[in-house]
N, C-alpha and C positions, 0 to 999 in steps of 0.2 A: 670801644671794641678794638680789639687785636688782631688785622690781618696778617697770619701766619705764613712767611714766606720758610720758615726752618723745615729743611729735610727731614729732619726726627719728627716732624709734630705728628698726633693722630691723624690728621686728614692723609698727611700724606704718607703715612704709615699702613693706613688703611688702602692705600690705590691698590699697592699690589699684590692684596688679597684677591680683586677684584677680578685680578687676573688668573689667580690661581680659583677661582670657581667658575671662572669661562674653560680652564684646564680640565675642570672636573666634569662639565658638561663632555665636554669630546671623549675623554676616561668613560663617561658614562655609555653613551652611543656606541665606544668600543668595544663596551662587554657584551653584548647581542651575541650568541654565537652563531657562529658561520652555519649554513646551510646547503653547500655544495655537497656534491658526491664527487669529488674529486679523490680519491683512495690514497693521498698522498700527505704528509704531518707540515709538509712547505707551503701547501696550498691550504690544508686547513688540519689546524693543532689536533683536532679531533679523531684525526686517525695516527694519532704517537700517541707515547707515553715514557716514561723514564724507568727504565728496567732496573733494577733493586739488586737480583738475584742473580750467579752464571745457571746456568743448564744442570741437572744433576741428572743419573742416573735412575734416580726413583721415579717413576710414572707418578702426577698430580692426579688427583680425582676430582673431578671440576664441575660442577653445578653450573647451572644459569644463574642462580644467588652468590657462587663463588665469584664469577666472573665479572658481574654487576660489582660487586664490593671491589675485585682488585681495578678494575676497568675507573671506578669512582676513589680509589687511594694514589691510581698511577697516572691518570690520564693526563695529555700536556698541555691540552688544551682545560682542562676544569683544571691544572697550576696554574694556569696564565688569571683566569678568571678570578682564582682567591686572592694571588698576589694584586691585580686592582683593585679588589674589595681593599684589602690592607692598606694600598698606596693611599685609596680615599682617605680611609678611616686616619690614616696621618694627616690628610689635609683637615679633616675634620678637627683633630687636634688641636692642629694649629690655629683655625679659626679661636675653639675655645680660647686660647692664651692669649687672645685679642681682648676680653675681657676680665681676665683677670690682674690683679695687681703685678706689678714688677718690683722687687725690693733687694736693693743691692746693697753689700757692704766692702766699705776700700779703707784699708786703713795704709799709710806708711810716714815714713820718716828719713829726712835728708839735712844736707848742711847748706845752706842759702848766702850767698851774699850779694848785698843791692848797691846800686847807685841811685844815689839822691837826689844827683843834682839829674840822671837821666828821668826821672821821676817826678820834678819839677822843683825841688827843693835842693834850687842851686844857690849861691855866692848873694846875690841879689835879694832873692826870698828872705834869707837871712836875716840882711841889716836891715829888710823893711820890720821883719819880726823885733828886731834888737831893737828899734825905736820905740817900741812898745812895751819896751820892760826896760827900765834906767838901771840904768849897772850891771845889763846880764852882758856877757863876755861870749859872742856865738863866735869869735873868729878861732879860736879851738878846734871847733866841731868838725869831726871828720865826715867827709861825705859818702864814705865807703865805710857798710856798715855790714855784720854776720850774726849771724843767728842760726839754731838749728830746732828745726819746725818739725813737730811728731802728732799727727793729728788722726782720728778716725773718724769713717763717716755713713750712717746709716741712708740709702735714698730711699724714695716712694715715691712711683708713678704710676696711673691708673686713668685707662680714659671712663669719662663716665657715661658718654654717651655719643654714638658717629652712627649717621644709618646705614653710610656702606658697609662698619662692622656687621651691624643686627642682620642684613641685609645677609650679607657674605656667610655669616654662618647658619642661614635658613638655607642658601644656596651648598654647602658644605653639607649639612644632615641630607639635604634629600639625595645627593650624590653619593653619599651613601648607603642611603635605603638603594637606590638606583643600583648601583655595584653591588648588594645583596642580593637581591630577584637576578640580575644578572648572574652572579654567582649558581643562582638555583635551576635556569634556563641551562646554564651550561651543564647542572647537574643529570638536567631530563636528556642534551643530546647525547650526554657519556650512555643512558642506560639504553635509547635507542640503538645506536652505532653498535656497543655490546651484548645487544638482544639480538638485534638484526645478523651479526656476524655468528654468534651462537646458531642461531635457527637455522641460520645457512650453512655453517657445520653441521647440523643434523641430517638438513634435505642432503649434502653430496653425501655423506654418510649412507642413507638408505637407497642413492642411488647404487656407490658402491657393492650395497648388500644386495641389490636387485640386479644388477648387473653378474655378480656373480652368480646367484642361484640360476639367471635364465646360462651361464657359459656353463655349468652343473649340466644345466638340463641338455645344452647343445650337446655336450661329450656324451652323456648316454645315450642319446639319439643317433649319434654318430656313430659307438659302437655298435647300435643295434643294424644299423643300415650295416656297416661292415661286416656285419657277422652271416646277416639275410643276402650279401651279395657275395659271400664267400660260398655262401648254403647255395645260392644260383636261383632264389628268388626275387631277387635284386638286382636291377640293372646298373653299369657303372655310374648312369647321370643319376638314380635313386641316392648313391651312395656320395657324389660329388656334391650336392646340393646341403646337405647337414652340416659336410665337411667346409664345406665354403660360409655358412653359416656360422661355424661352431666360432672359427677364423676371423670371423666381423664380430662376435660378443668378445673375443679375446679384446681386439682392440678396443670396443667398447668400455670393457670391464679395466683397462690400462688408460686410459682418457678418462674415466670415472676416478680413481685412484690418487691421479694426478692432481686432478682438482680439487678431491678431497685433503691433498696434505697442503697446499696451497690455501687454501680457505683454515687450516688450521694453522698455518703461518702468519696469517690476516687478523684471527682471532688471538691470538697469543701478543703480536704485537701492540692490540687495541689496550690490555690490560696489565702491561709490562712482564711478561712474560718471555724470557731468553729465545729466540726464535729454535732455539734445538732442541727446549724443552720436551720430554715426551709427558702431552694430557689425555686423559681418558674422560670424557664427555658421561656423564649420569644421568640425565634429562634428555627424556625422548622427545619425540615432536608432541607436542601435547595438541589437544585438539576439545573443544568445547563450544555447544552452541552460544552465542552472544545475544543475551537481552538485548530486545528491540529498544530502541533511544529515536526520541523525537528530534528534529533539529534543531527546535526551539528548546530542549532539554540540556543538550550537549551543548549548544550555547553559552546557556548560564552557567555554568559547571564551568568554561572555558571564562568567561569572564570573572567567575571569582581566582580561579585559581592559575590563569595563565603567567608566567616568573616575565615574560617580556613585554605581555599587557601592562603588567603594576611597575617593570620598569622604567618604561615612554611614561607613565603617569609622572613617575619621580623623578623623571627628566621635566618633565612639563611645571611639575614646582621649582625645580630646580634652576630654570632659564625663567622665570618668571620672581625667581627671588634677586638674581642676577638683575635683570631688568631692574626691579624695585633698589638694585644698589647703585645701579648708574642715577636712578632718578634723587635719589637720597643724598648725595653728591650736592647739592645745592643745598644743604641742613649744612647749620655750625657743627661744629665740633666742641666738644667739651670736655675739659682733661683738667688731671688736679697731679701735681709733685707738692716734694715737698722732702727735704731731709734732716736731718740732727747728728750735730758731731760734735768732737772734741779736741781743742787742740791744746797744746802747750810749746811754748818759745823759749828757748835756749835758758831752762828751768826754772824763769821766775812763777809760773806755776799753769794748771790749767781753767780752759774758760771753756764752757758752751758755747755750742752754734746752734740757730737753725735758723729755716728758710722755709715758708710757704705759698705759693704761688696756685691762680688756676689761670686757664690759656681758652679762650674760647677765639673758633678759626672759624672764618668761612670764605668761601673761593670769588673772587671776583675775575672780572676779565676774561671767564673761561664757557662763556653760555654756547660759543659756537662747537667744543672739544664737547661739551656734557652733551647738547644736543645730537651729534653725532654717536655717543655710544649708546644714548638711549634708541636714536633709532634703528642702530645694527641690531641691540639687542631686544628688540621689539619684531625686528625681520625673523630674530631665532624662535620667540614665542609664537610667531604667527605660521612658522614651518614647523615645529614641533605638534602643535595644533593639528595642524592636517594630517601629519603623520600619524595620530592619534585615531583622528577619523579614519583612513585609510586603513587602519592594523584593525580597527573596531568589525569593516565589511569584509577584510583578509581573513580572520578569525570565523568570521561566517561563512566564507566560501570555502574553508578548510574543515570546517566540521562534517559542512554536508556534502564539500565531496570523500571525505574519508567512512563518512555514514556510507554512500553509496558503495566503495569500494570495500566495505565488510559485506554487507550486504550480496554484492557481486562474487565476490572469493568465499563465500557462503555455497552459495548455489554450485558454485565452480567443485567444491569437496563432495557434495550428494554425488553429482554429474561422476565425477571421474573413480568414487567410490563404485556409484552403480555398472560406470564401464568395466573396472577391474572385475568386478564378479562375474560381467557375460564374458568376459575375456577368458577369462579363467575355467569357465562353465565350458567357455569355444574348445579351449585346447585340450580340457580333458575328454571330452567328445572325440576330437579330432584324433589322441592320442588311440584311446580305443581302437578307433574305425584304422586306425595305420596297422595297430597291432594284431587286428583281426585280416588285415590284406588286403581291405574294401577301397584305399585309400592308399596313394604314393605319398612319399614324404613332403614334395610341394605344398596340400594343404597344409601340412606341420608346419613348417618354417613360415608361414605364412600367421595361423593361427600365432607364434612363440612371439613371433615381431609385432604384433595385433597386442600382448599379454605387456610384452616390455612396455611400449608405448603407454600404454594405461598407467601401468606404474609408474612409471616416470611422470606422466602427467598426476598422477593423486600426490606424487611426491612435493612435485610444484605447486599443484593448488593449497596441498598444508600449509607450504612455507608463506604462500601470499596470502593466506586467512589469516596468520598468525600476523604477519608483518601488516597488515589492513589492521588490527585489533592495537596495533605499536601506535603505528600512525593517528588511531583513534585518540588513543589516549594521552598522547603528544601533542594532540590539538587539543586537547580539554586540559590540557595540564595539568595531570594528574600521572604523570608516564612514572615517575620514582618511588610514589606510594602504594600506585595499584597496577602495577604490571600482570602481575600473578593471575589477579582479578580477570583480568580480561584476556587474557592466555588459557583462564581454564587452570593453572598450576594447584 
């Protein structure tokens, strides 16, 4: 047997593969996306994106599906996540060309001159050769001799079998199924982040429009008082009190406004859109009851189709094929060369070459370095592991608590539906009873602030039924195919 100490050979050709599929494990655990609410693309890629377009003049007409689609072509954070998928899939690669043959061709031609006697066929050689043939005449012979040597040469080298290779590129494919799911995890938080920003343009939106209709109402109320205290049925503090009211929807309605183009600043930048862009929103708050779902249902839904469930999985083959390459480390290695050429010498004519060799390695010396990586990389199987288990009861605890919070923001819509209609029911009562004289304008301003409130509150509970129905289906994994679905759209 042939212990292989050659830098080139397979064994040691194959180590620093080994390395680059401990790269791909960390590649791998890097594609998870982030989960902060940090509103920032430094802290987390998910709220950028890379803007395409400047600003034009023409108002966009922008859908909740418009904005999904550019939100998922722009976003910085699902580029960062393709470009790992890619990177693996190169690492993948190059594992395959571990296996495959290598065949190289050199051909060239130069002018040579030797020494003989540096060669061994010096002054001595000679005459011991001359004794050996009576009458040959070698003191002639020059020792300095030229030649011009033009030769081509076909290689072959192929290993035919290393377990760190087989090993390394089980480790490589699942790294990148792993960077896949990951890729599709990033996909679900692109459509939450741009649902959730959308929805939230809608709710300041309908604040906006609540906010003005009640500063509508303050100003006719106001003129009415000024007119009835012009008339002298109206006392000054009858008529201060509208006015000082009408004065706080103003401001209101200017704090509404604000937040509304700011929230569409937030939205625009989620999906590359120029931040001076002027968009016009097509999709109202949409609102639909939600099919009741067991825990134990949303569950299994979550376990088939979770992208960062089946990635931890393809990390878990993936540090486990790793493992099984450190362990395989102690197998020979088997390789086969082999080449064929031609040469010809200063033109008396040309001959064949060839050469075939095979090279079987294996490592001595080294049981304390092999033992050492098998057990780092056994420490990695056995934290991947847990972490597996842990995402397993994570997944359960997220289902049923976003089951509760549909559920809650359920009951929350009835409630603040039913308050806006006594609300409503109050002031047009109260409105009467002012205009018939029964009644100062205090209960009004009273009842109007009773009315806003409600609405404002049914605004907020939409937006958190809606954003509880995201969340739901964010935890079931299913947020990119059935949004719609549980939106009611």
């Amino acid at each position: 047997m042939l212990v292989s100490q050659d830098p080139h050979s397979p064994a040691r050709r194959a180590a620093p593969f080994l390395c680059a599929a401990i790269l791909c494990v960390v590649a791998g655990a890097a594609s998870l996306p982030a989960q902060s609410s940090n509103p920032t693309s430094a802290a987390n890629p998910y709220y950028g994106s890379v803007t395409l377009a400047p600003a034009t003049d023409q108002p966009i007409q922008l859908s909740l599906d418009d904005a999904i689609s550019r939100g998922l072509q722009n976003n910085l954070g699902l580029k960062q996540a393709v470009d790992n998928e890619r990177s693996l899939h190169g690492e993948q690669n190059q594992a395959l060309q571990e296996f495959l043959p290598t065949i190289t061709l050199t051909g060239d031609t130069g002018f040579y001159q030797h020494n003989l006697a540096a060669l061994g066929f010096g002054p001595g050689l000679l005459s011991k050769i001359g004794k050996l043939f009576p009458g040959a005449n070698f003191a002639g012979v020059s020792l300095i001799t030229r030649d011009t040597l033009t030769e081509g040469q076909l290689q072959f080298n192929q290993i035919l079998f290393s377990g760190p290779v087989i090993a390394g590129w089980r480790a490589a494919g699942a790294a990148t199924r792993a960077a896949y799911f990951g890729k599709m995890s990033a996909r679900g938080e692109v459509v939450q982040q741009v649902a959730s920003a959308y929805l939230h343009v809608i709710a300041a939106a309908s604040e906006v429009e609540n906010a003005k209709a009640l500063e509508q109402a303050d100003l006719v109320q106001l003129n009415n008082a000024h007119a009835a205290h012009e008339a002298g049925t109206f006392s000054n503090l009858d008529e201060l009190r509208p006015r000082v009211q009408y004065q706080a929807q103003q401001q209101a309605t200017i704090a509404a406004e604000n937040t509304y183009e700011k929230d569409l600043i937030l939205l625009k930048r989620e999906i590359g859109l120029d931040p001076g862009q002027k968009i016009v929103l097509t999709d109202r708050a949409p609102y639909s009851d939600f099919a009741a779902q067991t825990p134990e249902e949303a569950r299994a839904i979550a376990y088939r189709n979770r992208q960062d469930y089946q990635n931890l999985q393809n990390q878990q083959v993936e540090l486990k094929a790793v493992h099984a390459a450190y362990r395989s480390q102690r197998l020979p290695t088997l390789s086969f060369s082999g080449n064929y050429g031609v040469q010809q010498i200063g033109g008396v004519g040309a001959h064949g070459t060839f050469a075939a060799s095979g090279t079987l390695s294996f490592p001595i010396f080294r049981e304390a370095g092999l033992r050492g990586n098998i057990d780092a990389a056994q420490a990695q199987v056995t934290a991947i592991n847990a972490q597996l288990d842990d995402l397993r009861n994570n997944i359960d605890q997220q289902v049923r608590s976003t089951l509760l919070d549909v559920n809650a923001a359920g009951q929350l819509v009835q409630v603040s539906r039913s308050n806006v209609e006594l609300a409503t029911r109050a002031l047009s009562d109260e409105t009467e009873r002012v205009s018939a004289g029964v009644d100062n304008t205090l209960p009004l301003v009273t009842a109007q602030a009773t009315l806003a409130s409600a609405q404002n509150n049914l605004v907020e509970s939409l937006y958190q039924y809606n954003l509880a129905k995201l969340s739901l289906a964010r935890a079931c994994g299913v947020l990119e195919t059935q949004y719609r679905l549980y939106l009611g759209k």
